[in-house]
N, C-alpha and C positions, 0 to 999 in steps of 0.2 A: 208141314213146316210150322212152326212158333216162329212167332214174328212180333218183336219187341220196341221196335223203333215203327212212328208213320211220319214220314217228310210229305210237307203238304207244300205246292208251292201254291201263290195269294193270287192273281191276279188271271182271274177264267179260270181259276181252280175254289176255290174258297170264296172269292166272291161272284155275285151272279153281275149281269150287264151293269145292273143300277149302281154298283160299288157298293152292294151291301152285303150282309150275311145273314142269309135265312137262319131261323130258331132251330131250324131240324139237323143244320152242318154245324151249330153250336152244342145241342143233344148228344149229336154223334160223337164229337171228339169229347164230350167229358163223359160219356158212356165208356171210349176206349180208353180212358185215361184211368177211369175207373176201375180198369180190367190190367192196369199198371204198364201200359204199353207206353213209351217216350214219345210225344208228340212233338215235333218241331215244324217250323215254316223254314222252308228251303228257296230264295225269290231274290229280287233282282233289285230291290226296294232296298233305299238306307236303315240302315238301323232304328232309328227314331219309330220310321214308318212300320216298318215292321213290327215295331213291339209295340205300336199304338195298337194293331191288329190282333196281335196276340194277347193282348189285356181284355179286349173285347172277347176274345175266344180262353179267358180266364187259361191260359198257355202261361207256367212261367219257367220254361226251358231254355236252356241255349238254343238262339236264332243262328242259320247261315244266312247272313247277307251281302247285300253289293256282290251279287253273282258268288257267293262264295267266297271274299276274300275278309268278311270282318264276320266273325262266330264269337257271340256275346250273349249274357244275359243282361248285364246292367253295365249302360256309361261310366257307372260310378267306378266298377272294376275295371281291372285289365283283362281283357279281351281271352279267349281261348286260343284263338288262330285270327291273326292280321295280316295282312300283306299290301306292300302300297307302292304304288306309282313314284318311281322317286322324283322330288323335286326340277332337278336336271330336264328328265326325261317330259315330266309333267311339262315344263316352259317352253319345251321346246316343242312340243306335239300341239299344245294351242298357239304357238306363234305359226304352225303349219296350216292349222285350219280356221285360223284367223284369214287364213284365203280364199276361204270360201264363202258363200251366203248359206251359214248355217248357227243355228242355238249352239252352245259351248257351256257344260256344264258340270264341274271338278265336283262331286257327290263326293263330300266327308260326312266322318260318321256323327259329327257334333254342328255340321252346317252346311250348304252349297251353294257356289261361287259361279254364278252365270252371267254370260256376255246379254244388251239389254237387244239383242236381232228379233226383231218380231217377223214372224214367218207367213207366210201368206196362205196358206191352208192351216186348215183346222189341229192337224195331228198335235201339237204342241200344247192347245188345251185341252185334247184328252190326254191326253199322257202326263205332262208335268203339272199342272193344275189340278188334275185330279187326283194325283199319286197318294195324297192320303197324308202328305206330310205333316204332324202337327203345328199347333202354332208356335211351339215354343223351340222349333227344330229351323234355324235362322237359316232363311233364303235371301243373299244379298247378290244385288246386281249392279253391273260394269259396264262404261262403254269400252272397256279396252281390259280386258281377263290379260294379258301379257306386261303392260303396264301394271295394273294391280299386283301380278307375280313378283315384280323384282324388285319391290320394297316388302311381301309378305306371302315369301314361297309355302306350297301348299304340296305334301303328299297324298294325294287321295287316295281310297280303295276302287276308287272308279269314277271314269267319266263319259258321261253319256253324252251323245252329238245328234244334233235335230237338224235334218238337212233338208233346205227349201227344196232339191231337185234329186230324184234318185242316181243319175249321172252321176252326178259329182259323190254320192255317197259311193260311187265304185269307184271311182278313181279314187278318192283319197284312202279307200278299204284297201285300191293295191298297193297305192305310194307309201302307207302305213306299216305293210308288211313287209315290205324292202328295206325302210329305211330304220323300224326300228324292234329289234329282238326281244327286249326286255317287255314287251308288251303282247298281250292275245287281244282278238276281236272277237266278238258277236251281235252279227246282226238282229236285229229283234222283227225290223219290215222294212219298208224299199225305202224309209225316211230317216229311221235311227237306227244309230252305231254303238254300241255301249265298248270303252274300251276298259282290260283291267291290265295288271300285272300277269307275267307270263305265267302259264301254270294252272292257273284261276280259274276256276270254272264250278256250277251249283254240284256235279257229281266228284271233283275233288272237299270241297267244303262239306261232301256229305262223307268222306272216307276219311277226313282230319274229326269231324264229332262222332263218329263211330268209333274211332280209335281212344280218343277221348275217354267216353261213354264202357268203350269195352264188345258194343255189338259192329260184328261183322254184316257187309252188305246185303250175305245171304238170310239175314232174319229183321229185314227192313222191307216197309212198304212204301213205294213213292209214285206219288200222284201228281200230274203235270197235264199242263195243254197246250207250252209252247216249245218251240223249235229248242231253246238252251234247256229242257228239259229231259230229250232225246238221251244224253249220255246216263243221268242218275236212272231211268226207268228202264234202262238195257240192261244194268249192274247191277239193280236193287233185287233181294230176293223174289218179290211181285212189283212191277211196274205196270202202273197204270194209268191209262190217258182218261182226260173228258173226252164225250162225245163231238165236245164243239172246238176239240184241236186240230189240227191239219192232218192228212192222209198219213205223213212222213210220222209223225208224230203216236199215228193210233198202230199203223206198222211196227213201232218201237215195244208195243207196249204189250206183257202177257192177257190183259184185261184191258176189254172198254167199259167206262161205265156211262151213267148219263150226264146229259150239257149240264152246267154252272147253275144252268136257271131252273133245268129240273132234280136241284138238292142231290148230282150227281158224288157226291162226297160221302153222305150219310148213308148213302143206296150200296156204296161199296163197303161203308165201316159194317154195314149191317147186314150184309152179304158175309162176310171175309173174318169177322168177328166175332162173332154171334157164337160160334161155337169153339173158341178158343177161351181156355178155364185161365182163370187173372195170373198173374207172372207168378204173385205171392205164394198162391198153392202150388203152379210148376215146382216151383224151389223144394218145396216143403217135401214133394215126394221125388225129387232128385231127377225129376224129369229133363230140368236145366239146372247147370253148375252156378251159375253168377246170378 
C-alpha cells in the first residue's frame, strides 16, 4: 500500500514527557515530507496551539483541531471545516456546570474564556498551563463564564471541563447526554471532559481533510496514544499506537511502535517509509492517478 497522508496526533505522540520535540521526530517528518507524503497534526489542542507546533515541525498543512471541529491552515483564512457549539446551547451547558466545583473553559479558535475555580490537585497545571498556548492566543478569565455570556455570547469549537472530583465528572457526563443532543463527549481521564458539537470527533475531521485533499483513509497513516485516538487508527490505512498509550489503545492499532521518549515517531516513519519512492515519481510512472 502507498500511503500519502500521516496524521500525527501532539500530545504523547510528537512530544515526549518534557513537552518537547526531539531533533530525530523533526528529521523524520521533513524526511517524509520530502518523500511528498501530507503531513498533518490531528489533536485536541486550539488552533493557535497547534500551529505553534507545527511551525516548529516546519508543518505548513491544514491542521484538524479542537478534536476535529476547526481544519485550518491560517486564522487569516476561512477555515476548511468548522463546527460550533451554538451560542444557546454553549449558555446553557455552563450555566449547568456552573454547579459543580469544576474549571469551565469555552476554547475558541482566536481566544478561551475560563471560570477563575482553582482546583485543588495538580491536573489543571499540567494540562492547561502547559498546553502550549502562545502568548499571543488570548486566555481571559471570569468569576462568572454565564454572566460574561449574556452581554458577549461565544460559539466555541469546544469546551473543555476540569473537575475537582471524578464523581461528579460522571454525573454531569450522564446529565449531559440526556439533557443535550446537539453535543458529543469525550473523556480524556477521571478529571476532564472535553465537550464538542455532535458529529465531532479527530477520525471525522480526518475524513472531512482527506475529502478535501482527495486521499482516502486507506492511504493514510495515524499515529496516536490516547483513548479519542482509538477511532482514526481503526479506519486509517495503518494505525498506529505509542508504546506508552493504554492497552485499549495499542489493541486498536495495526502497529506499535515506541514510547514519546524513545523518538517512537521517527522509528515508525523510518520503518514504514524508507521504502516507499516520493508521491512525485509514483505519478510520473502512473503508479498513482492524483
Amino acid at each position: 500500500m502507498i500511503y500519502r497522508l500521516l496524521a500525527l496526533n501532539v500530545d504523547g505522540t510528537i512530544l515526549q514527557s518534557n513537552g518537547r520535540v526531539h531533533k530525530s521526530t523533526r528529521d523524520a517528518i521533513e524526511y517524509v515530507q520530502q518523500k511528498g507524503v501530507y503531513v498533518t497534526l490531528v489533536t485536541s489542542r486550539s488552533f493557535p496551539s497547534a500551529k505553534k507546533v507545527a511551525k516548529a515541525l516546519k508543518i505548513n498543512s491544514l491542521l484538524v483541531t479542537h478534536l476535529g471541529s476547526y481544519i485550518s491552515n491560517d486564522l487569516r483564512s476561512d477555515p476548511v471545516f468548522e463546527k460550533r457549539i451554538s451560542e444557546d446551547v454553549t449558555f446553557q451547558l455552563v450555566r449547568f456546570l456552573e454547579s459543580f466545583p469544576c474549571q469551565i473553559r469555552l476554547v475558541h479558535e482566536k481566544f478561551s474564556l475560563a471560570n477563575k475555580y482553582k482546583l485543588n490537585h495538580n491536573l489543571l497545571a499540567k494540562t492547561v498551563f502547559t498546553s502550549g498556548d502562545p502568548i499571543f492566543y488570548s486566555q481571559q478569565f471570569t468569576d462568572s463564564i454565564s454572566e460574561t455570556l449574556v452581554n458577549d455570547p461565544v460559539s466555541p469549537p469546544k469546551i473543555e471541563v476540569y473537575f475537582e472530583y471524578e464523581e461528579d465528572l460522571k454525573d454531569a457526563q450522564q446529565a449531559i447526554n440526556g439533557m443535550f443532543s446537539e453535543v458529543s463527549l469525550s473523556r480524556l481521564n477521571e478529571y476532564r471532559l472535553d465537550i464538542m458539537p455532535q458529529g465531532v470527533s479527530k477520525l471525522n475531521g480526518l475524513i472531512q481533510l482527506g475529502e478535501h485533499l482527495g486521499i482516502p483513509l486507506k492511504e493514510m497513516v495515524a499515529i496516536g496514544d490516547a483513548y479519542d485516538d482509538i477511532d482514526m487508527i481503526e479506519a486509517a490505512g495503518l494505525g498506529v499506537a505509542m508504546w506508552n498509550a493504554p492497552v485499549e489503545v495499542k489493541k486498536a492499532a495495526d502497529w506499535v511502535t515506541r514510547s514519546n521518549n524513545q523518538h517512537g515517531v521517527s522509528y515508525m516513519v523510518k520503518e514504514h517509509f524508507r521504502k516507499q519512492q516520493p508521491i512525485e515519481f509514483l505519478r510520473k510512472m502512473n503508479i498513482i492517478k492524483m
